[in-house]
C-alpha positions in Angstrom: 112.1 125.6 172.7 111.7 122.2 170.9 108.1 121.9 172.2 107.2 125.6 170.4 109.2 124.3 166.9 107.2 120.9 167.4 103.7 123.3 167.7 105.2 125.6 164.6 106.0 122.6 162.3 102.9 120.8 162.9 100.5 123.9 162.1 102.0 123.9 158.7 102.6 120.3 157.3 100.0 118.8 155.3 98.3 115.6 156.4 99.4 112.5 154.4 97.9 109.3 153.9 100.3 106.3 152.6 97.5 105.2 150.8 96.7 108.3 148.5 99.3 107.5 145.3 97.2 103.9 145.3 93.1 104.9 145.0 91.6 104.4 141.9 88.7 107.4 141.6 85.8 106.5 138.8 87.1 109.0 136.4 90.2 106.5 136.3 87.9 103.7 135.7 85.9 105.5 133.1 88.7 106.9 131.3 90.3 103.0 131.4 86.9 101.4 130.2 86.8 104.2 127.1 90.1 103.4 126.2 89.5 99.6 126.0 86.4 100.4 124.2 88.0 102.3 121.5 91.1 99.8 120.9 88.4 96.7 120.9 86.2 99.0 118.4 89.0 99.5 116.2 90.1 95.8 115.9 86.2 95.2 115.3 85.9 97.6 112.8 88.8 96.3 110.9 87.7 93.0 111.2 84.0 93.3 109.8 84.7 96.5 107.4 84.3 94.4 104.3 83.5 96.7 101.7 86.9 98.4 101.8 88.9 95.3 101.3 90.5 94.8 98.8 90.3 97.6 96.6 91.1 97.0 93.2 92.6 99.9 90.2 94.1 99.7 86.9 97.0 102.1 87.3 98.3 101.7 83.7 96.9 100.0 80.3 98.1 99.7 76.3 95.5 99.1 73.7 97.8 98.4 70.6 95.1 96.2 68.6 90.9 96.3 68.6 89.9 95.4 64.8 86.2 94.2 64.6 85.2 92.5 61.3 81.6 92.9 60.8 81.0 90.3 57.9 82.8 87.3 60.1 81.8 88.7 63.7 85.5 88.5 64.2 87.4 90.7 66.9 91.1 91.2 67.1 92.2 92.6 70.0 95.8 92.9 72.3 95.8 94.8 75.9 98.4 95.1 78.4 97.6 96.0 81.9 98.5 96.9 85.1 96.0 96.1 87.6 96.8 96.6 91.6 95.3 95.3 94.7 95.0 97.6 97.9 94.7 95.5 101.3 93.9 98.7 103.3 93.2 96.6 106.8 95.6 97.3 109.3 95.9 93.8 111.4 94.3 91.0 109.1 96.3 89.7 105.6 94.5 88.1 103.2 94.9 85.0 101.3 93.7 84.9 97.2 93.1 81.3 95.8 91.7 82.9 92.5 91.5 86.1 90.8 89.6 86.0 87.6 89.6 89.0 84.8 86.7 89.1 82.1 86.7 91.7 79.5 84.0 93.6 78.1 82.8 95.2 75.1 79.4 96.7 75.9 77.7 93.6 77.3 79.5 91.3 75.0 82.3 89.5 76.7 85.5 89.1 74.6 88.4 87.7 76.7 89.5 85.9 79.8 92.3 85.7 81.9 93.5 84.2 85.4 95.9 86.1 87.7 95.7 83.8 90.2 94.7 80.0 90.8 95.4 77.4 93.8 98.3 76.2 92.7 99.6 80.0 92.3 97.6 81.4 95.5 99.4 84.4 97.4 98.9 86.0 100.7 98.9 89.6 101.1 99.9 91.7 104.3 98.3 94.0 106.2 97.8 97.3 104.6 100.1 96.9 101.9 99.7 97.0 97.9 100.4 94.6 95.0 100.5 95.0 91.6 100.4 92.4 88.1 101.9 93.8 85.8 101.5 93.8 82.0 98.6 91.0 82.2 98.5 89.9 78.5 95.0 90.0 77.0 95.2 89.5 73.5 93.9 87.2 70.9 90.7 86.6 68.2 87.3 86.0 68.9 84.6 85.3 67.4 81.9 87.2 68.7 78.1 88.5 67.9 78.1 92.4 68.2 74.3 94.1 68.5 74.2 96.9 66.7 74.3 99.1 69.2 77.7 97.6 69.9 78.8 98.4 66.5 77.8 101.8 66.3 79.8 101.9 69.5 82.9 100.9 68.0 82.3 102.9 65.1 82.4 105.9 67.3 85.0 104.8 69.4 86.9 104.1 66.1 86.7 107.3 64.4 87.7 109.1 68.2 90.5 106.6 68.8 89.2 105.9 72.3 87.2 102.1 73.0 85.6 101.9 76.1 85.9 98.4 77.3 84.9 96.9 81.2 86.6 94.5 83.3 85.1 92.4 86.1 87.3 91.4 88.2 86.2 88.7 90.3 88.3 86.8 93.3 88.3 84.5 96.3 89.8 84.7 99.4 90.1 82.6 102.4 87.3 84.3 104.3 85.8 87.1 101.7 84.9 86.8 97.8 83.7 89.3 95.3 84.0 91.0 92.1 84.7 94.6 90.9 83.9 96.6 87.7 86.7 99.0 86.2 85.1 100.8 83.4 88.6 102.4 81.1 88.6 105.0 77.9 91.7 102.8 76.2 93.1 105.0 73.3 94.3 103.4 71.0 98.1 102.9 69.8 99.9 102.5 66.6 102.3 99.8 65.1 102.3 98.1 68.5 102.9 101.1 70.4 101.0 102.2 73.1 99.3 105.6 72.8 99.4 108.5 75.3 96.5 109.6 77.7 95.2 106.4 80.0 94.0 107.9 83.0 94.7 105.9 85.9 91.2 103.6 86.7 89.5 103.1 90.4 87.5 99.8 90.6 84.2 100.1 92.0 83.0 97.5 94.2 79.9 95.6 93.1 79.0 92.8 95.6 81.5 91.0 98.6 80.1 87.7 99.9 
């Protein structure tokens, strides 16, 4: 009787090798290889993606003062901003040893300002945003406008609206650059800020 149940059993068990649960087929392999590819081509990708870093807006801005004397060339002017930095890599910080702002009036440059310097540098983590807010531009200058300048502050005097560019230029341990942000500043009243800025993108204009 036990040899017949050894006979029965046998004709139904499967064979087993020990060894089975340990081989390695090439799918494994190939699906292991794609996987190192794709975290290594990640990394890379954040590493040499340098136009995306860092991206630069002015999220908020007061124009309270932008008198332009024709018969002396003299321009008053006073501008609060809010500009922000984007560091939109996911692994790699970044370290600023000078951001620089320059304002614009057509092609005629009016004012200057420093954010950042070496003895004020700052280091920014990964994927994070930071923002400077109410950076003071204000004073007089004496400046040249072409005509075509004035008949563009004319207009932009009888709309209310001036239409000034900043460059915004910076260095950083391992990447420098600039940025233009081109805003429609309305203009306030009696030191107040008037209603309607529309938050600004930067657009990139050289990294090297």
């Amino acid at each position: 009787m036990s040899a017949k149940d050894d006979s029965f059993g046998s004709s139904y068990l499967p064979s087993f090798d020990e060894t089975d649960d340990l081989k390695i087929t090439k799918p494994d392999v190939v699906r292991f290889a794609l996987i190192i590819i794709f975290v290594c081509g990640m990394i890379f990708s954040d590493i040499t993606e340098i136009p995306t870093v860092p991206k630069f807006s002015v999220d908020n801005a007061s124009l309270t003062q932008f008198n332009y004397t024709k018969t002396n060339h003299s321009l008053s002017y006073n501008l609060a901003l809010n500009i922000t930095i984007t560091n939109s890599k996911k692994y790699i910080g970044l370290e600023y040893s000078d951001i620089q702002v320059t304002a614009y009036y057509g092609k005629t440059r009016f004012a200057f300002v420093t954010l950042v310097n070496e003895t004020a540098s700052f280091h920014q983590n990964p994927n994070t945003t930071v923002s400077f807010e109410n950076v003071a531009v204000q004073g007089q200058k004496l400046v040249l406008f072409a005509e075509s300048n004035f008949n563009k502050y004319s207009l932009g005097t009888a709309a209310g609206v001036y239409s000034v560019d900043l460059l915004i230029a910076f260095k950083e341990t391992f990447l420098s650059g600039n940025a233009i942000c081109n805003l429609k500043l309305p203009l306030g009243f009696n030191g107040t800020a008037a209603p309607g800025f529309q938050a600004t993108k930067c657009w990139r204009r050289r990294y090297y």
